[in-house]
Backbone and ligand atoms as CSV (ligand in chain L), in Angstrom:
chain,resi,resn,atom,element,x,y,z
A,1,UNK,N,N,82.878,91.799,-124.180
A,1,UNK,CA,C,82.317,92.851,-125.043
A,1,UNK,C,C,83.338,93.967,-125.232
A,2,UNK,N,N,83.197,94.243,-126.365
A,2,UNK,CA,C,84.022,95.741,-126.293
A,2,UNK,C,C,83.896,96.663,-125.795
A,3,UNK,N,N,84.886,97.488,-124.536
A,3,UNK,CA,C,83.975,98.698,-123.909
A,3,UNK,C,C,85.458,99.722,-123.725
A,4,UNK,N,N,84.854,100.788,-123.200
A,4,UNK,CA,C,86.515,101.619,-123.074
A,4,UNK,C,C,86.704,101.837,-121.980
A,5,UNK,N,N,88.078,102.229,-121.364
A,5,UNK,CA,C,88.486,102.662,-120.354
A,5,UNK,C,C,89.119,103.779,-120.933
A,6,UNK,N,N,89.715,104.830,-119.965
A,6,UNK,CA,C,89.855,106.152,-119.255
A,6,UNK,C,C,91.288,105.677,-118.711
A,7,UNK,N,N,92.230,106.322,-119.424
A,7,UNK,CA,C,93.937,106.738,-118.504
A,7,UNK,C,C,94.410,107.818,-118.363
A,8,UNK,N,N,95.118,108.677,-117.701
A,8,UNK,CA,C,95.994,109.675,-117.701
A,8,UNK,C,C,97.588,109.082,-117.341
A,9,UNK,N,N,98.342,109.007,-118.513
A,9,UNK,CA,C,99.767,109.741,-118.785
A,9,UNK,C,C,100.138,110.536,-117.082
A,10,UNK,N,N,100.712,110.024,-115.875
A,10,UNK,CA,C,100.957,110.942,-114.746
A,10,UNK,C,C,101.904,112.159,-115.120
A,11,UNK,N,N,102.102,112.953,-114.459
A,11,UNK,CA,C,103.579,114.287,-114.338
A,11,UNK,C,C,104.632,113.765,-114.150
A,12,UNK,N,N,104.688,112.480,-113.339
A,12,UNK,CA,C,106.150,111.709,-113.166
A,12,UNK,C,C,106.684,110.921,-114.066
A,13,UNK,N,N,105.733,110.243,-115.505
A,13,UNK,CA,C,105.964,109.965,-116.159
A,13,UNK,C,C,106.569,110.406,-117.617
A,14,UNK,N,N,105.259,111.855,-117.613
A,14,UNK,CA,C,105.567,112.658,-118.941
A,14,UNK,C,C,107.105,113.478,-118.474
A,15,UNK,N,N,107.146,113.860,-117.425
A,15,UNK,CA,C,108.739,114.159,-116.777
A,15,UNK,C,C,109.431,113.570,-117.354
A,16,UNK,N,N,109.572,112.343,-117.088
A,16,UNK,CA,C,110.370,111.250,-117.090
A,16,UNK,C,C,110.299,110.666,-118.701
A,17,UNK,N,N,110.198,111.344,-119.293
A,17,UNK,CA,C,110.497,111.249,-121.026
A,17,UNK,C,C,109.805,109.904,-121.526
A,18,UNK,N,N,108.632,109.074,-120.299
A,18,UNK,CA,C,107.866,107.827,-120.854
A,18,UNK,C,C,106.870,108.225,-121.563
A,19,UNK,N,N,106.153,109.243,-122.272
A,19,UNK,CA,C,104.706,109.320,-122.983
A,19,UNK,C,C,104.632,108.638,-123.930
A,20,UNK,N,N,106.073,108.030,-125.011
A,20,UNK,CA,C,106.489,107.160,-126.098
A,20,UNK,C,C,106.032,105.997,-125.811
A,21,UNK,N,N,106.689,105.484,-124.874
A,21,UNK,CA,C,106.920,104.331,-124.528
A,21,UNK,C,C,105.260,103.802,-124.358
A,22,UNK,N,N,105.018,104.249,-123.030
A,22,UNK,CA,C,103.696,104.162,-122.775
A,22,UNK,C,C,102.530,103.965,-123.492
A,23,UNK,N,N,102.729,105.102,-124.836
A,23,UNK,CA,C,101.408,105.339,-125.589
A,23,UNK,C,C,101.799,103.209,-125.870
A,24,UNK,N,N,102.782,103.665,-126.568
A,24,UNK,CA,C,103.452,102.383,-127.166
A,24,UNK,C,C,103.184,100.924,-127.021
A,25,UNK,N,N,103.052,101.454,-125.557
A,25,UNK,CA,C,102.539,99.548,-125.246
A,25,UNK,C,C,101.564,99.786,-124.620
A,26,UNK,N,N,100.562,101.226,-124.887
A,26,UNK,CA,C,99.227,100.601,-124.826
A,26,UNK,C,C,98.414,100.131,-125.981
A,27,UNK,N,N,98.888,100.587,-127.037
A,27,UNK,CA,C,98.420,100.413,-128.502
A,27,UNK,C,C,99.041,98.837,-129.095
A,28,UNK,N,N,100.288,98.369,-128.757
A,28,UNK,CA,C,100.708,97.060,-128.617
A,28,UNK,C,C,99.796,96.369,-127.946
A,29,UNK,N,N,99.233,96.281,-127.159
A,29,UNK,CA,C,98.366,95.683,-126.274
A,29,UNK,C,C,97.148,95.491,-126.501
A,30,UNK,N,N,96.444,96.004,-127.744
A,30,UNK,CA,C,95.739,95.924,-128.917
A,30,UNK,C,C,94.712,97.135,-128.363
A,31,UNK,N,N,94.848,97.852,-127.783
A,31,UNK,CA,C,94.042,99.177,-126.894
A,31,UNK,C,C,94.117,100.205,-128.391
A,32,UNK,N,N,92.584,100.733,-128.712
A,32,UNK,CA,C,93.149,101.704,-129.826
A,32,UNK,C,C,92.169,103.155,-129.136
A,33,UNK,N,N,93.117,104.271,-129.957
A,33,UNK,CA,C,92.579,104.963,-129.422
A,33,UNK,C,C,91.646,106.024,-129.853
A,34,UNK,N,N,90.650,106.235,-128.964
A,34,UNK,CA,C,89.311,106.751,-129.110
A,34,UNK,C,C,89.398,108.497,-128.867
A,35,UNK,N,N,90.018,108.978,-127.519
A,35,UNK,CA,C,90.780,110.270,-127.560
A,35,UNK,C,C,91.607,110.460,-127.055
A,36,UNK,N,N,92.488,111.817,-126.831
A,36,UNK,CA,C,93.623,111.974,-126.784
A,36,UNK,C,C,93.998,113.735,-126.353
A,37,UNK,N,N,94.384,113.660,-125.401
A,37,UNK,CA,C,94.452,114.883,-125.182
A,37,UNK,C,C,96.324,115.370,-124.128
A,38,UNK,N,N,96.987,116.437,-124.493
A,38,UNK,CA,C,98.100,117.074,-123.531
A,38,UNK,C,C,97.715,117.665,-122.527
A,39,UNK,N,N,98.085,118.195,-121.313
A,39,UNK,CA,C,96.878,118.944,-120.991
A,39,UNK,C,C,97.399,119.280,-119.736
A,40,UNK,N,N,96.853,120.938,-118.696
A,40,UNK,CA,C,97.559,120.295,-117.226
A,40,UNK,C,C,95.968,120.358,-116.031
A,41,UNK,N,N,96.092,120.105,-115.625
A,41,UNK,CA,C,94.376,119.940,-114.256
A,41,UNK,C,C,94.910,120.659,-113.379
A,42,UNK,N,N,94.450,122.067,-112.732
A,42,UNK,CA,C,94.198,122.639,-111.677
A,42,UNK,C,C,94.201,122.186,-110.548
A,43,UNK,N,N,94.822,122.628,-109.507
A,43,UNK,CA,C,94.633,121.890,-107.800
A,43,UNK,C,C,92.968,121.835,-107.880
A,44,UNK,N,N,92.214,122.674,-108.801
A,44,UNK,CA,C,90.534,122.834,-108.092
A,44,UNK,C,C,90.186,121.234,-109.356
A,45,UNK,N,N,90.632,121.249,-110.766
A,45,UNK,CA,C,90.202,120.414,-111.577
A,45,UNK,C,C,90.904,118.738,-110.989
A,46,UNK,N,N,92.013,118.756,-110.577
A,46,UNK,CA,C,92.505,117.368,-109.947
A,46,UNK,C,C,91.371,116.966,-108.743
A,47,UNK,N,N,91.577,118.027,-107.486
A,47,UNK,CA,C,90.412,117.810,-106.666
A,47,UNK,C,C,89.118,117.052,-107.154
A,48,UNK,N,N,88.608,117.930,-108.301
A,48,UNK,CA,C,87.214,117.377,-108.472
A,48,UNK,C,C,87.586,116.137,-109.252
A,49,UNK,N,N,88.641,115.847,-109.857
A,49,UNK,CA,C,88.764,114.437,-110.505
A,49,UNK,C,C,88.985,113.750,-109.547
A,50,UNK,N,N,89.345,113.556,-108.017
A,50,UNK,CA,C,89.497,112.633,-107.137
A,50,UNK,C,C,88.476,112.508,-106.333
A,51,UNK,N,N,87.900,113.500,-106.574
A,51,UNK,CA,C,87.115,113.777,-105.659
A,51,UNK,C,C,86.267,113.158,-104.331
A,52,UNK,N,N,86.123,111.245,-105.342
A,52,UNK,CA,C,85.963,109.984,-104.533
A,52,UNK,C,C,87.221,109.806,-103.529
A,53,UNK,N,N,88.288,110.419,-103.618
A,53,UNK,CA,C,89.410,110.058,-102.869
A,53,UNK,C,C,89.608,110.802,-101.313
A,54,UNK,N,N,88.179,112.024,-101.807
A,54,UNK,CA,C,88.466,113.263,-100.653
A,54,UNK,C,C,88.780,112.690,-99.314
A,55,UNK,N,N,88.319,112.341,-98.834
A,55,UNK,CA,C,88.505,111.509,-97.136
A,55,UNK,C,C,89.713,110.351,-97.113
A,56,UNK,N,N,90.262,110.360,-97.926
A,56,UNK,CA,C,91.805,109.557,-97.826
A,56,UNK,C,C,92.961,110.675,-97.730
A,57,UNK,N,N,93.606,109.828,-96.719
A,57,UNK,CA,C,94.798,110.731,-96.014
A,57,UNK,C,C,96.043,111.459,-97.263
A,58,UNK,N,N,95.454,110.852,-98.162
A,58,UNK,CA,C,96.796,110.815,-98.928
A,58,UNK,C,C,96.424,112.147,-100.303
A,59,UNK,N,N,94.710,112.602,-100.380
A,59,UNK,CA,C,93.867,112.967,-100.729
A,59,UNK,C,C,95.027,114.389,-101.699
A,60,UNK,N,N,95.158,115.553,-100.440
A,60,UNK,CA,C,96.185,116.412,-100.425
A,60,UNK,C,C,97.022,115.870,-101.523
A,61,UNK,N,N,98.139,115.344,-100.902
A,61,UNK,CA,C,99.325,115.489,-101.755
A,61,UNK,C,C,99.001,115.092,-103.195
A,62,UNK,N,N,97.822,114.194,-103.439
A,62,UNK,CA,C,97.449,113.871,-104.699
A,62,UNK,C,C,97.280,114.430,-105.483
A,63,UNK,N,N,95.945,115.684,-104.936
A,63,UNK,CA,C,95.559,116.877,-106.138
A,63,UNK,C,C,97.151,118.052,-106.038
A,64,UNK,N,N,98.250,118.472,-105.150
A,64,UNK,CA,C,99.137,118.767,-105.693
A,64,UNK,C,C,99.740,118.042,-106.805
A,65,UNK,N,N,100.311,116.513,-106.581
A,65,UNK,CA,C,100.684,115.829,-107.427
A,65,UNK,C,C,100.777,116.032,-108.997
A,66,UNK,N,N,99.295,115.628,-108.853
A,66,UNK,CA,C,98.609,115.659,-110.149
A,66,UNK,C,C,98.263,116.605,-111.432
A,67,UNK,N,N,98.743,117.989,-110.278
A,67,UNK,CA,C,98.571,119.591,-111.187
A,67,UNK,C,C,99.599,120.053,-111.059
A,68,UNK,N,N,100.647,119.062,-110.601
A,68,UNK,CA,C,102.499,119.737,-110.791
A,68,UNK,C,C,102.798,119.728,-112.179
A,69,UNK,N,N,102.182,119.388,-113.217
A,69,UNK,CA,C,102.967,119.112,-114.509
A,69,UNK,C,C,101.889,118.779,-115.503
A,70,UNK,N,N,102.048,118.673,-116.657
A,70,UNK,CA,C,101.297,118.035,-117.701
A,70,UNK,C,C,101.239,116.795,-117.902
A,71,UNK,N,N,99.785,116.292,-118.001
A,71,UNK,CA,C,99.594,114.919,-118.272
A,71,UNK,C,C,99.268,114.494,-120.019
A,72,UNK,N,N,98.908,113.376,-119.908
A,72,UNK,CA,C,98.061,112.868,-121.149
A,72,UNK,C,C,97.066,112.270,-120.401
A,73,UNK,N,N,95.415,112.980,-121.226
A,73,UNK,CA,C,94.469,111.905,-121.246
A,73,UNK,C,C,94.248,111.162,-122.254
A,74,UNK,N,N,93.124,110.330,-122.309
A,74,UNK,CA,C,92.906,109.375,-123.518
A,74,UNK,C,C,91.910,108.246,-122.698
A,75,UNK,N,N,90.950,107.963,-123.778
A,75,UNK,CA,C,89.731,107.174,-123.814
A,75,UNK,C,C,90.329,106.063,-124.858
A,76,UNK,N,N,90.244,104.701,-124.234
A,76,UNK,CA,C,90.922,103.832,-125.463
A,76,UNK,C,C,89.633,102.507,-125.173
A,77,UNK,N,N,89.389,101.345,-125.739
A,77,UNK,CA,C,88.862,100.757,-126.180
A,77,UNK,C,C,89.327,100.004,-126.639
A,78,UNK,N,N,88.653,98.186,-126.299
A,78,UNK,CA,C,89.040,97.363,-126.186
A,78,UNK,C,C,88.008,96.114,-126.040
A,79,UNK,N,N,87.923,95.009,-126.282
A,79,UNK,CA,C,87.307,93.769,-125.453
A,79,UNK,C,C,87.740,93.949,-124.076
A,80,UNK,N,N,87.072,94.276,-123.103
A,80,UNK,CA,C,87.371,93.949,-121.883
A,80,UNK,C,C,88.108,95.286,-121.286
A,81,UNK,N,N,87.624,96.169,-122.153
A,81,UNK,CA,C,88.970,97.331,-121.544
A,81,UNK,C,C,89.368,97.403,-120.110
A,82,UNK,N,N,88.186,97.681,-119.303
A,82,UNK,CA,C,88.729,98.365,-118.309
A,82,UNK,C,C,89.693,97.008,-117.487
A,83,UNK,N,N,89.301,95.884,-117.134
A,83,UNK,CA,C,89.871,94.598,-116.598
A,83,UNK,C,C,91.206,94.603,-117.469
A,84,UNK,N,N,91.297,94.624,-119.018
A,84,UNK,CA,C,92.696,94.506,-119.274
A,84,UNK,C,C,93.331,95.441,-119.160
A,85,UNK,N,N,93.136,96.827,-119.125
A,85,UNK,CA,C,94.121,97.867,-118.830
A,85,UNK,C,C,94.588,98.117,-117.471
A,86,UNK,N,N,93.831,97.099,-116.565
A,86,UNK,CA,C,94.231,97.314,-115.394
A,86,UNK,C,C,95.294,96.038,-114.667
A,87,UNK,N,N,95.066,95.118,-115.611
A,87,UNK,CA,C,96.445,94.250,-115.860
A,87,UNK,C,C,97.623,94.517,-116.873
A,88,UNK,N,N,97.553,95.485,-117.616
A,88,UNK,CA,C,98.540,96.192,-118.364
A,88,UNK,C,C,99.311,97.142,-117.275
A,89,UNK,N,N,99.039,97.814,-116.674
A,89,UNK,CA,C,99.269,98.521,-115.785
A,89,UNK,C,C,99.839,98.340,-114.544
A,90,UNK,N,N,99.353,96.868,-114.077
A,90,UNK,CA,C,99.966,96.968,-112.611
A,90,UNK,C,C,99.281,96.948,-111.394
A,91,UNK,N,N,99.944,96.709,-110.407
A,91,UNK,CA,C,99.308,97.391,-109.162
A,91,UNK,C,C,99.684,98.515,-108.838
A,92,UNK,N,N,98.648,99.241,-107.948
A,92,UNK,CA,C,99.062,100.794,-107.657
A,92,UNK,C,C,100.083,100.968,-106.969
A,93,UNK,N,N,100.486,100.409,-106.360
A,93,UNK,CA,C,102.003,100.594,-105.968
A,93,UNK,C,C,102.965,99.894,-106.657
A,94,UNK,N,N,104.187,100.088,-107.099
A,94,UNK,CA,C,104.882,99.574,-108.157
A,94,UNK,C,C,105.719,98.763,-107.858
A,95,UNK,N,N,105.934,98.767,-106.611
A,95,UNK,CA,C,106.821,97.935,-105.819
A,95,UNK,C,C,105.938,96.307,-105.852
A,96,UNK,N,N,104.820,96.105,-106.100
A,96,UNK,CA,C,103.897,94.860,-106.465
A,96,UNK,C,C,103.482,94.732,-107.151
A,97,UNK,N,N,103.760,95.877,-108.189
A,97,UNK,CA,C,103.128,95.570,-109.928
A,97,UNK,C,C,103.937,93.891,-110.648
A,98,UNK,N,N,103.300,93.414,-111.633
A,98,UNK,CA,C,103.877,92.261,-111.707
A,98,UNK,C,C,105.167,92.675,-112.738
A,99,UNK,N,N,106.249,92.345,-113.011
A,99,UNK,CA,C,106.924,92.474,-114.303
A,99,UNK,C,C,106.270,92.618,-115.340
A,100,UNK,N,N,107.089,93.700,-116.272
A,100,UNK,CA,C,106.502,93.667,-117.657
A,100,UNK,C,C,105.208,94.859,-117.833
A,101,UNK,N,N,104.979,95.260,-116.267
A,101,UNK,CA,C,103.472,95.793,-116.921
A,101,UNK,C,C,104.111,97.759,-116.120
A,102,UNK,N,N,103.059,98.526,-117.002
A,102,UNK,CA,C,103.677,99.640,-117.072
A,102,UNK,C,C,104.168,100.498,-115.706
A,103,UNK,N,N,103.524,99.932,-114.948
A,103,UNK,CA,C,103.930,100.924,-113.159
A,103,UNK,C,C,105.396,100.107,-113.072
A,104,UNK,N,N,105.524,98.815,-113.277
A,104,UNK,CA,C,106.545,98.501,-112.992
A,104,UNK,C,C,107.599,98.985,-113.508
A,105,UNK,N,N,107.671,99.380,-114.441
A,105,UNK,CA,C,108.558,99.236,-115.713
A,105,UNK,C,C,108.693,101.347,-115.598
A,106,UNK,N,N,107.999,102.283,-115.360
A,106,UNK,CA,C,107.929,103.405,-115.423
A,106,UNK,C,C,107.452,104.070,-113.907
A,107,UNK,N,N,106.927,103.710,-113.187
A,107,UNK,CA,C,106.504,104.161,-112.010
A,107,UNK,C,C,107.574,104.280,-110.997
A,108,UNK,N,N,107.511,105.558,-109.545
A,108,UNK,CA,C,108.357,105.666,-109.037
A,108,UNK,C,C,107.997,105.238,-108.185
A,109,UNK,N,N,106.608,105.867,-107.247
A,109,UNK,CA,C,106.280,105.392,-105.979
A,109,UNK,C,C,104.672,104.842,-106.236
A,110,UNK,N,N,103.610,104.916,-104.555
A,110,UNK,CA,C,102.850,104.733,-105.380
A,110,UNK,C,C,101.386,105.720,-105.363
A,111,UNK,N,N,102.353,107.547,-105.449
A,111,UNK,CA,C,102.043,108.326,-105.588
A,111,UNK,C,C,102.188,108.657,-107.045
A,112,UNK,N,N,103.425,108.867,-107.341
A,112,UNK,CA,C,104.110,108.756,-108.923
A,112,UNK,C,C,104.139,107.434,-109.393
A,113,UNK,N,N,102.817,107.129,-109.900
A,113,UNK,CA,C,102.433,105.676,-110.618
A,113,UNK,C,C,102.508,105.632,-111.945
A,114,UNK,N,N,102.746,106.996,-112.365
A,114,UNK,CA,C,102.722,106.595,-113.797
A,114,UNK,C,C,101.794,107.047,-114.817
A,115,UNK,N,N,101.037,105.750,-114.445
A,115,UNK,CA,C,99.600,105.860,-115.151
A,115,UNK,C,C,98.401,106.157,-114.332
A,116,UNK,N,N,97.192,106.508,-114.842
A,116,UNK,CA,C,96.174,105.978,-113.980
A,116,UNK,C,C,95.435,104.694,-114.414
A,117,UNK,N,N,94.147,104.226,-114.087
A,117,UNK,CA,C,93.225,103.381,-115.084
A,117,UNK,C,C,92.032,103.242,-114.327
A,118,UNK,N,N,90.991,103.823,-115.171
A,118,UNK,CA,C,89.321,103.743,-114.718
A,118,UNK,C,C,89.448,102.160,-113.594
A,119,UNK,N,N,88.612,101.911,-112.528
A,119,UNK,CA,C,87.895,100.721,-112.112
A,119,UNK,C,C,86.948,100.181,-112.172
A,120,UNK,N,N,86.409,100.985,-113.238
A,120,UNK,CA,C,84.523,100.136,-113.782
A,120,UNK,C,C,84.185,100.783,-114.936
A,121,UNK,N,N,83.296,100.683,-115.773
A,121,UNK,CA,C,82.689,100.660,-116.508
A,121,UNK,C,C,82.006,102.328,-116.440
A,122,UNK,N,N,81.664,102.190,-115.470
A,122,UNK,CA,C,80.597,104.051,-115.329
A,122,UNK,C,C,81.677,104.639,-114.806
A,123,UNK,N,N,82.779,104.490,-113.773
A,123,UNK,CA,C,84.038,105.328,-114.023
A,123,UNK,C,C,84.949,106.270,-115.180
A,124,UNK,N,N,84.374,104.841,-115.895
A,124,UNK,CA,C,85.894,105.157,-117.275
A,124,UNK,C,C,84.671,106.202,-118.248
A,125,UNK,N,N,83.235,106.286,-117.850
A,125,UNK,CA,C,82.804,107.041,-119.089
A,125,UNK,C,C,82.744,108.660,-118.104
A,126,UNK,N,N,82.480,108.498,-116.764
A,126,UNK,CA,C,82.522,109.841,-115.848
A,126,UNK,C,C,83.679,110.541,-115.857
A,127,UNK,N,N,85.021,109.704,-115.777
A,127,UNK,CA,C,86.480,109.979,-116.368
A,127,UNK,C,C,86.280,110.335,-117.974
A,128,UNK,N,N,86.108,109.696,-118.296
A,128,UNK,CA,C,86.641,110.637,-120.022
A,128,UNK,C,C,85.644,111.643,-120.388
A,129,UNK,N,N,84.723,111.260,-119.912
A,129,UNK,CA,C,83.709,112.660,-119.796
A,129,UNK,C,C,84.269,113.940,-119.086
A,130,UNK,N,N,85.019,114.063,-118.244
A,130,UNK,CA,C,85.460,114.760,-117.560
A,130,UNK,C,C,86.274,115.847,-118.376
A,131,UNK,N,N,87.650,114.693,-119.507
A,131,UNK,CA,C,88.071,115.465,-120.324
A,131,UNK,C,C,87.519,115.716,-121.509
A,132,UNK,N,N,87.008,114.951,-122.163
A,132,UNK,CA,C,86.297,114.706,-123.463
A,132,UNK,C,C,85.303,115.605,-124.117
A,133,UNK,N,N,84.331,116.097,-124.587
A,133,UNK,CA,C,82.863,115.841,-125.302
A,133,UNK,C,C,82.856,115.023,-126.339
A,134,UNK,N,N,82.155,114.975,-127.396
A,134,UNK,CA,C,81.536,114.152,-128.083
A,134,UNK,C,C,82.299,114.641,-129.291
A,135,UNK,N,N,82.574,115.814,-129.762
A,135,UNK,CA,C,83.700,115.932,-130.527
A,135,UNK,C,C,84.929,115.450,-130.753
A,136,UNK,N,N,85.486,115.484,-129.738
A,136,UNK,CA,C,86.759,114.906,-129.410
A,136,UNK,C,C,87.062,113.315,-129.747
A,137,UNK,N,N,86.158,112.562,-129.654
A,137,UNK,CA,C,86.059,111.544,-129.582
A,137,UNK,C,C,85.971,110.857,-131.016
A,138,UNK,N,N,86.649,110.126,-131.489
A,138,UNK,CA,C,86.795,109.384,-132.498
A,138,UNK,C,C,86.804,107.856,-132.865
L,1,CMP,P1,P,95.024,106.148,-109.324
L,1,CMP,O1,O,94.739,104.857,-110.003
L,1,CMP,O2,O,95.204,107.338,-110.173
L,1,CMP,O3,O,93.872,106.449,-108.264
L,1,CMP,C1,C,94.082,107.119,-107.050
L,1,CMP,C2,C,95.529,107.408,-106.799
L,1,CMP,O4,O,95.846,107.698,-105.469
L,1,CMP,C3,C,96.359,106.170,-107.109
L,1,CMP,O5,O,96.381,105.955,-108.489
L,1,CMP,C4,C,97.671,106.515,-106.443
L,1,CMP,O6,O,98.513,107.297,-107.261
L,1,CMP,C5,C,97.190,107.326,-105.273
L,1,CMP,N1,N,97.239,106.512,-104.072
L,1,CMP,C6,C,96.542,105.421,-103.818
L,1,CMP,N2,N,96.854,104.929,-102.604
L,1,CMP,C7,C,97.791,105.739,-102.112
L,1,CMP,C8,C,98.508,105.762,-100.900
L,1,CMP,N3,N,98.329,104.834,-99.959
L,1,CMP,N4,N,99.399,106.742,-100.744
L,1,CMP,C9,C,99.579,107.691,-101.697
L,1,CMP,N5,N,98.893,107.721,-102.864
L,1,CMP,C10,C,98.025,106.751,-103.066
């Protein structure tokens, strides 16, 4: 069925002069897009976007991470979105992403991944809800 997933563009990436590339071969990948936003998240707005992450050790350095720099969000849509964007992408660490797919190819560690990508269905709409309203959305 057609459904959407939820990405953010990381700080290590938009740094790293990939937002081209990236958009690039997610829209190659037949992903179109629904919204779109520049943007930067607060240590308090990253927090509450991880917020599932709070009790992981790694929790900290994340919401710094994540509010060091400007990202891209975006709600994109697809047959199968969230399952294929998460084989577009990689594994979360990049060092086991497969070839070809974007952590590999742009990611540093597997803090600086790059990208993100929803893991379900009520994720990817609580995620773009997060940045989104109903305006925004196209
Ligand atoms: P993301 O898909 O955005 O969801 C949670 C993020 O936490 C993940 O990508 C990684 O960037 C980060 N993360 C996951 N596991 C670890 C880990 N073991 N150490 C550091 N960061 C991690």
């Amino acid at each position: 069925a057609t459904n959407r997933t939820f990405t953010m563009i990381k700080p290590d990436a938009v740094s790293n002069g990939h937002i081209g590339a990236i958009l690039n071969d997610i829209t190659s990948a037949g992903f179109k897009i629904i919204a779109l936003k520049y943007t930067q998240l607060t240590e308090e707005n990253a927090g509450a976007f991880y917020a599932v992450h709070k009790e992981r050790p790694f929790y900290g350095d994340l919401v710094t991470f994540m509010s060091s720099g400007p990202i891209i969000a975006a709600i994109l849509e697809k047959d199968n979105a969230v399952e294929d964007f998460r084989k577009l992408i990689g594994a979360t660490n990049p060092a086991e992403a497969a070839k070809g797919t974007i952590r590999k190819k742009y990611a540093e560690s597997i803090e600086a991944n790059a990208v993100h990508g929803s893991d379900s269905d009520e994720n990817a709409e609580i995620e773009g809800s997060f940045f989104f309203s109903q305006i925004e959305r196209f």
